[in-house]
C-alpha positions in Angstrom: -1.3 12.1 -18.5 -3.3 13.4 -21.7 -5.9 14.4 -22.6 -9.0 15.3 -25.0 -12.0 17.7 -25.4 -14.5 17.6 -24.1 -13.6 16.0 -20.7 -11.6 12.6 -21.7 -8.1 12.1 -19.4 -6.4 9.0 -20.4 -2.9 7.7 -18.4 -0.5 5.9 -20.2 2.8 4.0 -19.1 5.3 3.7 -22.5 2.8 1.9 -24.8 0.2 0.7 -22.3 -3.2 2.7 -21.7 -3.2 2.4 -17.7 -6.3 4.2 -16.6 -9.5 6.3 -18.6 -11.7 9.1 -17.1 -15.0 11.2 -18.1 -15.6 13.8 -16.3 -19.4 14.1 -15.7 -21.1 16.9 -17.9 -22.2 18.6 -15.0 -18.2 18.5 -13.4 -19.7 17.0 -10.0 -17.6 13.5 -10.3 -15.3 11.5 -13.3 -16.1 8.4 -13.9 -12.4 6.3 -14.1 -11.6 2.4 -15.5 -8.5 0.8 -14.8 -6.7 -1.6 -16.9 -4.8 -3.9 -14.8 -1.5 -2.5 -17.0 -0.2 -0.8 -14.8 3.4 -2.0 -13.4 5.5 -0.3 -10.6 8.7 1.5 -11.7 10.1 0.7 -8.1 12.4 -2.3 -7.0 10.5 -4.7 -5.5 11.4 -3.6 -1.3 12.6 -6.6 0.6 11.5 -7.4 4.5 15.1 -6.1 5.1 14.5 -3.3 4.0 11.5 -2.5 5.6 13.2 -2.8 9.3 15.9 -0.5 8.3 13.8 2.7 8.4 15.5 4.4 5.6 15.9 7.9 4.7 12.3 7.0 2.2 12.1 10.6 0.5 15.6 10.1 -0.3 15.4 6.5 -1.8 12.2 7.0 -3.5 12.9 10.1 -4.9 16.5 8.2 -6.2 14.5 5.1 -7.6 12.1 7.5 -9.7 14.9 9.3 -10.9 16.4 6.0 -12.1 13.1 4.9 -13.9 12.4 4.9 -17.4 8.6 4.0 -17.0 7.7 6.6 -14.0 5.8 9.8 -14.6 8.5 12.3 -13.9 9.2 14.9 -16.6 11.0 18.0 -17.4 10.6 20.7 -14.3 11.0 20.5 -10.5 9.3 17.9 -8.8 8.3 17.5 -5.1 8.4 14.6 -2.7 7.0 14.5 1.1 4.8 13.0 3.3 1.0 13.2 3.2 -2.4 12.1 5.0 -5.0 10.4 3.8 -8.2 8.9 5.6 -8.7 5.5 5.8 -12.3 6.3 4.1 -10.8 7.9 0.8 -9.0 5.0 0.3 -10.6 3.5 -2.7 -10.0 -0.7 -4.1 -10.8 -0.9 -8.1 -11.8 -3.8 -9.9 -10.4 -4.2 -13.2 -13.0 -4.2 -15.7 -15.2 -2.4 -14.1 -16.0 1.4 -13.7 -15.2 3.4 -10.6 -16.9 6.7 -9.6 -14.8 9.8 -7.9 -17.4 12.0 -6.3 -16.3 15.3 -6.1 -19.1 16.6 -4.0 -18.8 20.2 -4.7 -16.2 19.6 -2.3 -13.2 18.1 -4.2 -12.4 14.5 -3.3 -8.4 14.1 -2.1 -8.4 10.5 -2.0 -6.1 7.4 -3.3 -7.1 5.0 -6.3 -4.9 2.4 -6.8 -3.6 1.6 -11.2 -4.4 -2.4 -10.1 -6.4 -4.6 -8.2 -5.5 -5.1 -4.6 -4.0 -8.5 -3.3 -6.5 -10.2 -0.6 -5.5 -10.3 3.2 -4.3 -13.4 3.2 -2.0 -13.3 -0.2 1.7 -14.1 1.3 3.5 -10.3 0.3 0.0 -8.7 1.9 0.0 -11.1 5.1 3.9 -10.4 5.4 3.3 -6.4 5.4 0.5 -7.0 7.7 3.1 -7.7 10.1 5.1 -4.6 9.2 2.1 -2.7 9.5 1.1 -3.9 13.1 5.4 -3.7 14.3 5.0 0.2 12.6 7.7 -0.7 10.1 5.9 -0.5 6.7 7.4 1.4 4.2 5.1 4.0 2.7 3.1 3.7 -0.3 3.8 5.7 -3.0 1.3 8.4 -4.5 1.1 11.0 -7.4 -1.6 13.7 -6.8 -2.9 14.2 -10.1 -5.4 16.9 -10.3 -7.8 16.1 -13.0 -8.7 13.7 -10.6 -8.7 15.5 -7.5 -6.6 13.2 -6.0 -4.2 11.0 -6.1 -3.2 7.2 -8.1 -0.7 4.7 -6.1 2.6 4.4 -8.3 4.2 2.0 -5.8 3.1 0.1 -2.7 -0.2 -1.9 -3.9 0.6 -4.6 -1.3 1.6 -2.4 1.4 -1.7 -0.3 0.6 -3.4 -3.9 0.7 -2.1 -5.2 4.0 -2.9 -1.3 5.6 -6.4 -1.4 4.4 -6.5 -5.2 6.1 -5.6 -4.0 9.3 -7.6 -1.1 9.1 -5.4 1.8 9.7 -4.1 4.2 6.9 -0.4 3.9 5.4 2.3 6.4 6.1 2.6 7.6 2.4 4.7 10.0 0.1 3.0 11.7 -1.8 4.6 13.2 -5.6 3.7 16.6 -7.1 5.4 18.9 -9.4 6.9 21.9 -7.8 7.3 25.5 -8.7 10.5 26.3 -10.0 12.9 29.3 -8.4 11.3 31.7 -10.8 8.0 31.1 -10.4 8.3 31.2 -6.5 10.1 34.4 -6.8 7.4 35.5 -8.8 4.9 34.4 -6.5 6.6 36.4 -3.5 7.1 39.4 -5.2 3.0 39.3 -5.3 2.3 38.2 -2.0 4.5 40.5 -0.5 3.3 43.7 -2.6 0.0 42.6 -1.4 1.0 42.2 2.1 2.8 45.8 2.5 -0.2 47.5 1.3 -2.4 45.7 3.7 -0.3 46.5 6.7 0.3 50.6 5.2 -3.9 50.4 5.6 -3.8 49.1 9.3 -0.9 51.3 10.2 -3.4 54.4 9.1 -5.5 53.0 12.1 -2.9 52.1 14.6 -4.8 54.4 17.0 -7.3 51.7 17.1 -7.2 49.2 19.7 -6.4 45.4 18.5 -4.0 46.7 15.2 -0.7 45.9 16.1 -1.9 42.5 16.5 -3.5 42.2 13.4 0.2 43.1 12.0 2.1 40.7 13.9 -0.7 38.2 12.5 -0.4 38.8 9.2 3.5 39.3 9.0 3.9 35.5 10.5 1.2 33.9 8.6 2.9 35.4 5.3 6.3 34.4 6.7 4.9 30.8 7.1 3.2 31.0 3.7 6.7 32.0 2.2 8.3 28.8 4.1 6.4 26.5 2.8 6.5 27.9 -1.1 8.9 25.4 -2.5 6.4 22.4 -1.5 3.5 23.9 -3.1 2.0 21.7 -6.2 1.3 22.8 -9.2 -1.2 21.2 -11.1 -0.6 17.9 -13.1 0.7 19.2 -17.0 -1.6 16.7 -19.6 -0.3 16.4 -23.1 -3.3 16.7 -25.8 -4.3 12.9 -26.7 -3.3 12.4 -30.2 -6.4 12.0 -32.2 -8.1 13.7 -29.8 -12.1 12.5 -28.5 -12.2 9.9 -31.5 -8.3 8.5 -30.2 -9.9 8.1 -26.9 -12.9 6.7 -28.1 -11.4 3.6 -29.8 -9.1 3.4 -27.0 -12.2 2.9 -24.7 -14.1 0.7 -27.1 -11.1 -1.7 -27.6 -11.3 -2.4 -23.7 -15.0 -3.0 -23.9 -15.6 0.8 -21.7 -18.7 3.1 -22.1 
C-alpha cells in the first residue's frame, strides 16, 4: 500500500497499479477504482482439496510465505478466522468507481481486487456445491485500514459462489501483528493502569458491590492480555513516489476522476 497527501492510497502488486482511493474531503467515505490487475498469489485449490478440510491457517499462512507477489513484509503478521455480513460484501465493476461509506461508523466490509465470476461460470457453479455440502475453503482477506476494511487476496470464486447462494464465506482474515516488544509494552501499561484502578476500589471495599467490581476487572484484563498477540496494527503505507502528481497520472492513464 502507499500513499500521497492529501488523501490519495494507491495498491500495487510488483509493477501493476491494482486498486486507487480518495478519501472524501470531509473523511465520511473513500471513493476506490479497481483495475482488474490484480492476480492471486495462491495455488489455484483443487475440488480435492476442498473435501479434505485442511489445517487452512496453516496452508494459507505457508502459501503466503512462499509468494513473491503477496503483501507480506518485514514484522509479525497475523492469520485467523473472521465474520463478515453478507450485506458488507461488496462486487466491483472494473472501470467503474465504488463508494465505501464510512458512516461515522467505520465500514468493516470485503471488496474484492476483480470482478466476480457469474453464478453459473463452471469454478463458481462447482463451489456452489462446496458451499451448500459446507466444504468451501475460506476466502482469503487483508484488513487494510485506510479502507476500513478489508480487500479479498484469494478466493474470488469461492466469494462468487457464497454470495450466489446467499450465505457469507467462512474467511481468514490477514493483519499485521504486534511484535513481543510491543505487546510487552502494551502490558506493562495496561497493567499499571489496572493496579491503580483496583488500589482505588480497595479504599472502598467497605462498600457493598466492590469485590465484584475487582473480580470484573481482573478477568476482563486477563482476557484482554490473551488475546494481545492477535490484535492488528494498522496497515504500514509507503509514501507514493512522486507523491499527489504520481498518483494523478496514474489515475488519468486509467481514464479515473
Amino acid at each position: 500500500m502507499e500513499a500521497a497527501h492529501p488523501r490519495r492510497m494507491l495498491l500495487r502488486q510488483g509493477r501493476d497499479v491494482v486498486l486507487l482511493g480518495m478519501v472524501d474531503r470531509d473523511h465520511y467515505g473513500v471513493s476506490v477504482y479497481c483495475t482488474g490487475r490484480y492476480a492471486s498469489p495462491l495455488p489455484p485449490l483443487r475440488a480435492a482439496e476442498a473435501r479434505a478440510r485442511r489445517n487452512w491457517v496453516h496452508r494459507y499462512a505457508s502459501w503466503l510465505d512462499a509468494a513473491d507477489n503477496g503483501p507480506l513484509h518485514e514484522g509479525r503478521w497475523v492469520l485467523r478466522p473472521c465474520n463478515v455480513p453478507l450485506s458488507l460484501l461488496v462486487a466491483p465493476v472494473v472501470g467503474s468507481t465504488v463508494y465505501i461509506d464510512w458512516d461515522g461508523n467505520g465500514w468493516g466490509g470485503v471488496l474484492p481486487l476483480r470482478p466476480l465470476s457469474p453464478p453459473d461460470a463452471g469454478r463458481v457453479k462447482a463451489y456452489r456445491k462446496q458451499v451448500r455440502e459446507g466444504v468451501l475453503p475460506p476466502v482469503l482477506v487483508w484488513a487494510v485500514s485506510g479502507l476500513d476494511g478489508h480487500v479479498v487476496l484469494d478466493g474470488h470464486d469461492r466469494l462468487a459462489a457464497a454470495l450466489a447462494e446467499e450465505v457469507a464465506p467462512p474467511m481468514l482474515v490477514l493483519t499485521r501483528g504486534m511484535d513481543a516488544a510491543e505487546q510487552r509494552s502494551v502490558l506493562e501499561s495496561t497493567e499499571a493502569h489496572v493496579t491503580g484502578v483496583i488500589d482505588n476500589l480497595r479504599r472502598r471495599e467497605h462498600h457493598p458491590g466492590v469485590q465484584r467490581q475487582i473480580d470484573a476487572l481482573v478477568q476482563r484484563h486477563a482476557q484482554a492480555a490473551a488475546l494481545l498477540p492477535y490484535d492488528a496494527k494498522r496497515t504500514r503505507a509507503w509514501p507514493l513516489p512522486g507523491g499527489a502528481a504520481a498518483w494523478d497520472a496514474e489515475a488519468a492513464a486509467l481514464g479515473w476522476r
